[in-house]
C-alpha positions as CSV (number, residue, x, y, z in Angstrom):
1,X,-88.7,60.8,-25.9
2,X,-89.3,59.4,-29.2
3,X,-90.4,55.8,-29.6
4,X,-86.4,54.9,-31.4
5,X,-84.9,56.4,-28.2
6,X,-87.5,54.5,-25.9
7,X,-87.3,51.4,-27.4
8,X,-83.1,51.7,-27.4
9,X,-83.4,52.9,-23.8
10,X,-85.5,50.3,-22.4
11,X,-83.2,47.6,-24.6
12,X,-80.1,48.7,-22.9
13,X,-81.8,48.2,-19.3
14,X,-82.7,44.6,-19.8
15,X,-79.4,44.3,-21.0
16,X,-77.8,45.4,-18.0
17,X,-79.9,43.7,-15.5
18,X,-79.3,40.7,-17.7
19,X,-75.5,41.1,-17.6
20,X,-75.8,41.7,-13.8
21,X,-76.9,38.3,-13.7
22,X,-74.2,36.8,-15.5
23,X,-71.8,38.2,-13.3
24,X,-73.1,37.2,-10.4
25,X,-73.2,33.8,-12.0
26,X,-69.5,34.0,-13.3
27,X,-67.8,36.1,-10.4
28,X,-67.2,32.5,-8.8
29,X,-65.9,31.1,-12.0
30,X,-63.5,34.1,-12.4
31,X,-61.9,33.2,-8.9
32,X,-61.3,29.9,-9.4
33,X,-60.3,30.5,-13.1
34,X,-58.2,32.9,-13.1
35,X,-57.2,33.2,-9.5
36,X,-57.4,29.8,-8.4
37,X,-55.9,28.7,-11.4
38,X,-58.5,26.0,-11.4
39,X,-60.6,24.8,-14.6
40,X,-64.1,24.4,-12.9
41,X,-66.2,23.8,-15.8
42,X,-68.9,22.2,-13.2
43,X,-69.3,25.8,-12.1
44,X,-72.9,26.3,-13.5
45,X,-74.0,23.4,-11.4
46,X,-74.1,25.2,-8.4
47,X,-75.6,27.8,-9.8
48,X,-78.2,25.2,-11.2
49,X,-78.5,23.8,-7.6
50,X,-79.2,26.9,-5.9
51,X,-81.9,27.9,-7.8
52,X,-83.8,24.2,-7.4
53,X,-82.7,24.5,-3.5
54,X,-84.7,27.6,-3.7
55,X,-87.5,25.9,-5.3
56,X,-87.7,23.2,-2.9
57,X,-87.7,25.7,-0.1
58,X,-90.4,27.6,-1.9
59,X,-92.4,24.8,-2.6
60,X,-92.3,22.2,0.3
61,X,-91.7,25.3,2.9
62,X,-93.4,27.9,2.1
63,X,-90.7,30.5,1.7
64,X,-90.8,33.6,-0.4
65,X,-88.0,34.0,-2.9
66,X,-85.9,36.4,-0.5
67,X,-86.4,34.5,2.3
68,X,-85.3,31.3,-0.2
69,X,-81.9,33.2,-1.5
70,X,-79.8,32.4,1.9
71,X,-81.0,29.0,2.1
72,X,-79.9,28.5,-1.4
73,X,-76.3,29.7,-0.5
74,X,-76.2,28.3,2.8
75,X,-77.6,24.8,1.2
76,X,-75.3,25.2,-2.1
77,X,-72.1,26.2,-0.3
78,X,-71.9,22.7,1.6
79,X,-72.3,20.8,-1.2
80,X,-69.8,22.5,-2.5
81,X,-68.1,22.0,0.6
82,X,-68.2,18.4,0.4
83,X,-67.2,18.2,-3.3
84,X,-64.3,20.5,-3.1
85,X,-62.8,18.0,-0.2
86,X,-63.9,14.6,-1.6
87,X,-63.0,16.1,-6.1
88,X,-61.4,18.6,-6.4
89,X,-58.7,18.7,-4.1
90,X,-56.6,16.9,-6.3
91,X,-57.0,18.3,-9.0
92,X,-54.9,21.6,-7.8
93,X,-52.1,19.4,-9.0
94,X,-52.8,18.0,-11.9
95,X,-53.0,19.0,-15.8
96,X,-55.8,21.7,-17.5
97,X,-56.5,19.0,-19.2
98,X,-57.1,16.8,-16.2
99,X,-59.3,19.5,-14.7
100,X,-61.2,19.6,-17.9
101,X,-62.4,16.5,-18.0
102,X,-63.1,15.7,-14.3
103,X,-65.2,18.8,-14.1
104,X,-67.1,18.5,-17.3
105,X,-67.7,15.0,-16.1
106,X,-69.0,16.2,-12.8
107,X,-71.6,18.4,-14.9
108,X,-73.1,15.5,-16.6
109,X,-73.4,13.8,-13.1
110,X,-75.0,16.4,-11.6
111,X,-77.7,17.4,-14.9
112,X,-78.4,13.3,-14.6
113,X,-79.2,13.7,-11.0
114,X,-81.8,16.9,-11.6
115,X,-83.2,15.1,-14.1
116,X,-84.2,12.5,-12.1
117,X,-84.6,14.1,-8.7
118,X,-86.9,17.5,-10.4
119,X,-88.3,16.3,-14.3
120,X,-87.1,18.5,-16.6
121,X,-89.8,21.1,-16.5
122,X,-88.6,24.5,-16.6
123,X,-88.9,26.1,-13.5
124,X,-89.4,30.5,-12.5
125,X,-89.5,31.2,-8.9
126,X,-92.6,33.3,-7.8
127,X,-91.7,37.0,-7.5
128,X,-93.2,38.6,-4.6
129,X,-95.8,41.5,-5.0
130,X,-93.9,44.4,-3.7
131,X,-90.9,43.6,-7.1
132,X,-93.7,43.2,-9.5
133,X,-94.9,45.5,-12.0
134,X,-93.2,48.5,-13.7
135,X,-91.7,51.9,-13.7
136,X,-92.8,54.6,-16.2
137,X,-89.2,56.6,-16.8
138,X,-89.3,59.0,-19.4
139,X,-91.8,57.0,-21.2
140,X,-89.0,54.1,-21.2
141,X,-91.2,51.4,-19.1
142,X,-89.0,49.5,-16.7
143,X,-89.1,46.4,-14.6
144,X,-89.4,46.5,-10.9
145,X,-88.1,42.9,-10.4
146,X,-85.1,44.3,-13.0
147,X,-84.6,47.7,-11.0
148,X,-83.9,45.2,-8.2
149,X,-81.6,43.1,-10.0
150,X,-79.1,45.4,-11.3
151,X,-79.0,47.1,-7.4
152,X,-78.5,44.1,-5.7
153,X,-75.8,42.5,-8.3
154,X,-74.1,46.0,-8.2
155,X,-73.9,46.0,-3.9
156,X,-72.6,42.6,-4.5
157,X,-70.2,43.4,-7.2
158,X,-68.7,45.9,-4.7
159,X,-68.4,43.8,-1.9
160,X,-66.3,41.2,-3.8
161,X,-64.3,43.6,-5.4
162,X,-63.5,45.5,-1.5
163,X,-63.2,41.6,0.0
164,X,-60.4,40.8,-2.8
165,X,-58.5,44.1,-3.3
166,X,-59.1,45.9,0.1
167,X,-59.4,43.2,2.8
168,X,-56.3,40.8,4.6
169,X,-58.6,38.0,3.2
170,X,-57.9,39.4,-0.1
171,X,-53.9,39.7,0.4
172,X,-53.8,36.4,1.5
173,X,-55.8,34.9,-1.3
174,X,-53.5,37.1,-4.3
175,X,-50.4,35.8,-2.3
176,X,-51.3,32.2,-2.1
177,X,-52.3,31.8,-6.1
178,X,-49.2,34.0,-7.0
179,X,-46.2,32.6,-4.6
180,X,-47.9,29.3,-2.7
181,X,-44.9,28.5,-1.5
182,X,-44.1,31.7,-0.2
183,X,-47.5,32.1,1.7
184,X,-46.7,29.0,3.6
185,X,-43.7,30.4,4.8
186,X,-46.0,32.9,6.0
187,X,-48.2,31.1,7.8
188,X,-50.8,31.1,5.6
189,X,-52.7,28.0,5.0
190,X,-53.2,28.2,1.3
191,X,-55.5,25.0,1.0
192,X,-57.8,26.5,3.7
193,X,-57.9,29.6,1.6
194,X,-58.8,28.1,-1.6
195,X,-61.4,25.5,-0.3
196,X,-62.9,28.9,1.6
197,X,-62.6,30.7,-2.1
198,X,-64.0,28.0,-3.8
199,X,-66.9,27.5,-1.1
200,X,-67.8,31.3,-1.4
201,X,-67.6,31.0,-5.4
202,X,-70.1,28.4,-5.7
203,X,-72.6,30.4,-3.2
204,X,-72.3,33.4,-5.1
205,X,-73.1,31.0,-7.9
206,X,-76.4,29.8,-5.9
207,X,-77.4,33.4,-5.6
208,X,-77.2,34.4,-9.7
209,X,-79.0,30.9,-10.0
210,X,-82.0,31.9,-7.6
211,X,-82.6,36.0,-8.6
212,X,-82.4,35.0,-12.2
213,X,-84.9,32.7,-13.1
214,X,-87.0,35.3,-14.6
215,X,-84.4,35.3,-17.0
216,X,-82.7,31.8,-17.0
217,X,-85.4,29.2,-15.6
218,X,-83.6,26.3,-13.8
219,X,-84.1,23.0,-15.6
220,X,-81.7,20.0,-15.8
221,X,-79.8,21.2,-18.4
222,X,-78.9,24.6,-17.1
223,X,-75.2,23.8,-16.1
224,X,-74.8,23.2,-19.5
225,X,-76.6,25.5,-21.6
226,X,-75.1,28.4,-20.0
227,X,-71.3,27.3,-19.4
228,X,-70.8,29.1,-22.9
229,X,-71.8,32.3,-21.4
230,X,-70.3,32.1,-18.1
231,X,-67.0,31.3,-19.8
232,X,-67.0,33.8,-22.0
233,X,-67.6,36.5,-19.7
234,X,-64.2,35.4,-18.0
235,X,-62.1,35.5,-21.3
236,X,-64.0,38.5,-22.6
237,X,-62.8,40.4,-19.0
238,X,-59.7,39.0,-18.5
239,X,-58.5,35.7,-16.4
240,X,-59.0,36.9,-12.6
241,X,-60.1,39.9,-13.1
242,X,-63.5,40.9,-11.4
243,X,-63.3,44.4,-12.9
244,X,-62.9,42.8,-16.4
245,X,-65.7,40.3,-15.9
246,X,-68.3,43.0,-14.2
247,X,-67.6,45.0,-17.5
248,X,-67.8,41.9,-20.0
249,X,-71.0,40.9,-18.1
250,X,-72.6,44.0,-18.7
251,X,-71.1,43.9,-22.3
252,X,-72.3,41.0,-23.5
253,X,-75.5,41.3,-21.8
254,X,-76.3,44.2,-23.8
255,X,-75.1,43.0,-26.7
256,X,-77.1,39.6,-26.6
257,X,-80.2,41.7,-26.3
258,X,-79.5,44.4,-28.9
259,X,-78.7,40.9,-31.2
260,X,-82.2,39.2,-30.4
261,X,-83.8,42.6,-31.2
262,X,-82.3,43.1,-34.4
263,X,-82.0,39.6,-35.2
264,X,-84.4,37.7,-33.7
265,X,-83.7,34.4,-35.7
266,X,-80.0,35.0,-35.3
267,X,-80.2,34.7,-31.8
268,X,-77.4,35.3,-30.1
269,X,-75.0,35.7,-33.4
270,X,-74.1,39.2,-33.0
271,X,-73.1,38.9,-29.9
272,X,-70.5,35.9,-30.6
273,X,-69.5,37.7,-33.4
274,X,-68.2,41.1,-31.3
275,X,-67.3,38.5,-28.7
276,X,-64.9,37.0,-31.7
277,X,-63.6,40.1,-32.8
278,X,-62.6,41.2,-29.2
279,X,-60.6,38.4,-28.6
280,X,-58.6,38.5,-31.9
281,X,-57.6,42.0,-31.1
282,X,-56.9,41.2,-26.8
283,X,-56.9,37.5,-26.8
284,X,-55.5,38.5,-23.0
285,X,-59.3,39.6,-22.3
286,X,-60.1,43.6,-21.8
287,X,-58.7,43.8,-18.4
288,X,-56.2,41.1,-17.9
289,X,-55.0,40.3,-14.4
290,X,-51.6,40.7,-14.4
């Protein structure tokens, strides 16, 4: 393989195991966005406090990162827990606007309280032996830790998608954002439901947060440095739909990378600029729910 095709190739990879990341961070956010119907702009938090859960477990318990990940979900999805029943609950009711602001304003709260709690030192979790190193593909070389990324994000990908479209969990949870009034006729308890949904969105949150630090270290302001991203994924694929925001993910992944490549002092230009022109031509997102 020549050196163009190698260099393209092994490009595209990190773009995928990057965007598998995003989508693991964003899957929550796509649930309570466009499902949910709720404005959750605190939603990087809990990705944010997974991955310093994870670093307290490694550090004062001597876990390993795997053995870190449940404990981050476990630890993340109670808080979130707690929040959802004490914050958010009524804010089902009120205005976008009021959701905006309460959950923005949750964000600073909870960047303050890292900050004072962790330092604002960037922080990587240790990868264990066994994912270090590289594969030689074709010449294309290949992260281990990256291989393992983009198979665990795609498992997990596939069980969300089979728990919302394929499961009674599922049907209950479409029914109670379409027709809540309906579902309680039922006998479906459609605040149970969401605080569930919500609970489960935040851990899957925690678990983008924890595998990721390779690629986004956890510091203080990580709620808010990548909201942008999170939030575009969402519009990009489409308001509630996890098809549309699996593809976006892996979209704009690859398109960040192939942007820092070819324009390293750009940054992340060209990819806000296809980003832009997709959204002028579906403002509805690629695969709108309907």
């Amino acid at each position: 393989m020549s050196d163009f095709l190698t260099t393209w190739a092994a490009l595209t990879f990190n773009g995928i195991s990057f965007g598998m990341i995003l989508f693991l961070i964003s899957s929550g956010l796509t649930v309570t966005l466009g499902v949910m119907r709720l404005v959750n702009l605190s939603h990087c938090g809990f990705a944010m406090i997974g991955g310093y859960i994870a670093m307290a477990a490694v550090d004062y318990l001597g876990f390993g990162l795997l053995a870190s990940v449940p404990v981050a979900i476990v630890g993340t999805m109670i808080i979130a827990a707690v929040v959802e029943r004490t914050l958010f609950q009524w804010t089902y009711g009120i205005t976008q606007l009021g959701q905006i602001l309460m959950t923005f304003g949750l964000t600073l709260v909870m960047v303050a309280l890292c900050n004072i709690i962790f330092g604002p030192l960037l922080h990587a979790l240790p990868v264990p032996n066994w994912l270090t190193g590289n594969f030689d593909v074709a010449n294309v070389i290949v992260s281990v830790y990256r291989v393992f990324l983009v198979i665990v994000s795609g498992l997990i990908a596939l069980g969300i998608w089979y728990v919302v479209e394929r499961t009674d969990f599922g049907a209950r949870l479409r029914a109670s954002v379409d027709n809540p009034r309906m579902a309680r006729c039922a006998g479906i308890n459609v605040r149970q439901i969401f605080s569930f949904t919500f609970t489960v969105g935040c851990g899957l949150a925690a678990v983008g947060g924890v595998l990721g630090t390779q690629m986004l270290p956890i510091e203080p302001y990580y709620a808010l440095d990548y909201l942008i991203l999170t939030l575009i994924v969402v519009a990009t694929g489409g308001l509630g739909s996890l098809k549309g925001s699996f593809t976006a993910a892996l979209l704009i992944g690859v398109l960040d990378t192939y942007g820092r490549y070819i324009l390293p002092a750009g940054g992340g230009f060209v990819m806000y600029a296809i980003v832009l022109v997709i959204l002028l031509i579906r403002p509805q997102g690629l695969f709108a729910r309907a």
